[in-house]
Each structure stands twice: as C-alpha cells, then as structure tokens.
C-alpha positions as a Markdown table, in Angstrom:
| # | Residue | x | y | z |
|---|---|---|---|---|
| 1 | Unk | 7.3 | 21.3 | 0.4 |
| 2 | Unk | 3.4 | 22.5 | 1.2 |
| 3 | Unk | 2.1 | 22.2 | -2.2 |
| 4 | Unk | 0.1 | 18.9 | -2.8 |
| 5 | Unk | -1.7 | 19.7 | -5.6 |
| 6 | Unk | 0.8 | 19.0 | -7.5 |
| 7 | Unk | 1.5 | 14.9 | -6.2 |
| 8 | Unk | -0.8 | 12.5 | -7.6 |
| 9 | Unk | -3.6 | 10.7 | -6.0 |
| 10 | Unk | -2.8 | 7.9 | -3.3 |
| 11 | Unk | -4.2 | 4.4 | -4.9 |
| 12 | Unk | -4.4 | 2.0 | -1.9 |
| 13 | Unk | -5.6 | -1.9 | -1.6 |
| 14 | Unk | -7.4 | -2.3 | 1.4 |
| 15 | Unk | -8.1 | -6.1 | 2.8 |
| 16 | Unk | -11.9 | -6.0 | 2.6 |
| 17 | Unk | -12.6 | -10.0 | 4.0 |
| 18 | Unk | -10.1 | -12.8 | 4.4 |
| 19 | Unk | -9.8 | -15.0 | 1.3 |
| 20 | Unk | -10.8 | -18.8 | 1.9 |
| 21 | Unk | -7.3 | -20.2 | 0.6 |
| 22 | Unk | -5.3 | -17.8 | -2.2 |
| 23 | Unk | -6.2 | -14.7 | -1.8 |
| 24 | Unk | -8.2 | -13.4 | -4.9 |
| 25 | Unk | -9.0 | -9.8 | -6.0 |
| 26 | Unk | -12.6 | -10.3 | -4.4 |
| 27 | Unk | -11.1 | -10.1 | -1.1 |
| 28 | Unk | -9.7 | -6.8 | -1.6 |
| 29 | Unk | -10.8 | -3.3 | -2.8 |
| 30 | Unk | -9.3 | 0.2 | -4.1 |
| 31 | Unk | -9.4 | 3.2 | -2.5 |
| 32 | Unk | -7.8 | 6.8 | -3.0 |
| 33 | Unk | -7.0 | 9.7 | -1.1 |
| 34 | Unk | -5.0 | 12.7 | -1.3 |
| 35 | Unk | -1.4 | 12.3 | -1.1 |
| 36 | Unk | -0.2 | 14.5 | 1.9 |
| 37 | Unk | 3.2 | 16.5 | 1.5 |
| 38 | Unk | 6.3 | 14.7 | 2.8 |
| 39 | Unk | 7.5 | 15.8 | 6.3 |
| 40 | Unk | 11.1 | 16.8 | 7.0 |
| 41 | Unk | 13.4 | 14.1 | 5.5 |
| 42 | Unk | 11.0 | 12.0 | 3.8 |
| 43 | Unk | 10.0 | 11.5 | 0.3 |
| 44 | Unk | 6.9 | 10.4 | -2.3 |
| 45 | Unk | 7.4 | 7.5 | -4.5 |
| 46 | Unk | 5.2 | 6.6 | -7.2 |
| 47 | Unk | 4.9 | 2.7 | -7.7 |
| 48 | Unk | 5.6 | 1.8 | -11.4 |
| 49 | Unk | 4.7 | -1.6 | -10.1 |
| 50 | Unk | 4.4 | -4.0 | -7.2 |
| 51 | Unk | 4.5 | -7.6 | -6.2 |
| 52 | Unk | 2.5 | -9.7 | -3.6 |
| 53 | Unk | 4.7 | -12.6 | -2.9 |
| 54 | Unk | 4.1 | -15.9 | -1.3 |
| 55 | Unk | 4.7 | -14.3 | 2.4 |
| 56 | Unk | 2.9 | -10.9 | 1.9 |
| 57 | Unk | -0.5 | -13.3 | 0.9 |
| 58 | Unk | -0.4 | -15.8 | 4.0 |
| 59 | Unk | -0.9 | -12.1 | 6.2 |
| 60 | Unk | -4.1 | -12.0 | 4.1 |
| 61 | Unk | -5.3 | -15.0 | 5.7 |
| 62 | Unk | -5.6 | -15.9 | 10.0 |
| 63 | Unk | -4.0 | -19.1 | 11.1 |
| 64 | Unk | 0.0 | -18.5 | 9.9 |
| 65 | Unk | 2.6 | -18.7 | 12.6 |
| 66 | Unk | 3.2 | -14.6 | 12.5 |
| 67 | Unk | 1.2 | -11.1 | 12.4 |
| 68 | Unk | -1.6 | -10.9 | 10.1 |
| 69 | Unk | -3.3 | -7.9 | 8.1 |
| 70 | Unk | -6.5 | -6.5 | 9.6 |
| 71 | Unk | -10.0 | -6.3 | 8.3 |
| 72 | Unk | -9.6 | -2.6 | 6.5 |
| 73 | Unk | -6.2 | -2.9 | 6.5 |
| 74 | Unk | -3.4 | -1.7 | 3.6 |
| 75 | Unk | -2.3 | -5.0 | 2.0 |
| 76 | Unk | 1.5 | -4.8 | 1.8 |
| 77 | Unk | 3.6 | -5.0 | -1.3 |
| 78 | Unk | 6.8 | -5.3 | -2.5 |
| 79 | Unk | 7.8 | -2.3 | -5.4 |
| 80 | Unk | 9.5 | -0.4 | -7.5 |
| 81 | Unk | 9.0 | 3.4 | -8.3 |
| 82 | Unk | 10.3 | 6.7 | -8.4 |
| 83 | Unk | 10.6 | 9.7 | -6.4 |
| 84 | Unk | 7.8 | 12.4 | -7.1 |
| 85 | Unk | 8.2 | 14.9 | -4.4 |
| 86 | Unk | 11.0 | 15.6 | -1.7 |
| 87 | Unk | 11.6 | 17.4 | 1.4 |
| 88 | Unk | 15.3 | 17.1 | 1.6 |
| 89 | Unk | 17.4 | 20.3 | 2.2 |
C-alpha cells in the first residue's frame, strides 16, 4: 500500500508535565500527524475507543516501582478499533 491520503489523521496524547497525584487532562495535550502507510505485514487500526487504567496512569507519574512515560512522550492506552488499511499479501 503507498497511498496515504486515503488513512485518516493520527490523533495522539502526548505527556506534556507529570500530574501531582491523578493524572488530569491538564497534564496532557493532542497532537496529529499524518498516518504513514503500513510496512510489509503490518496493519492501521482506528481506535473506536480507549481506556487508561489504573496501571497505564501511575507511568504518568515518577516514583512507581517500574518504567515511567517521558516528558513528550505518547501516553499508552488500552483499545478497541478496526482495521483501516493493510499490507498483507
């Protein structure tokens, strides 16, 4: 597949400061960008919707026992959606 004009806009939530407790929609912002063809074997999804669950929002924050997001970063979700574009032969 080379066409992309086609495949909707990429909608990203970027980490934009780390939240003083639960993580609020203050901390974060929106950006887009074009959604790039998928390579060999790979596939676009479109989220129909997503979930941040307890786990996901303690990365928001420094101080938890395991990896956390960075400044900038995408802020990982869980989701459900449908595939808009493959490269499968």
């Amino acid at each position: 597949m080379s066409d992309t004009a086609s495949l909707p806009e990429n909608t990203k939530v970027v980490l934009s400061h780390y939240p003083e407790g639960t993580p609020t929609a203050d901390c974060m912002s929106i950006e887009t960008e074009p959604t790039p063809a998928p390579e060999a074997g790979h596939v676009v999804i479109k989220n129909d919707s997503v979930s941040i669950d307890a786990w996901i929002a303690t990365t928001m924050s420094k101080g938890w026992l395991h990896e956390f997001m960075p400044l900038g970063g995408t802020v990982t979700a869980l989701g459900v959606g449908h595939v808009v574009a493959s490269n499968f032969e």
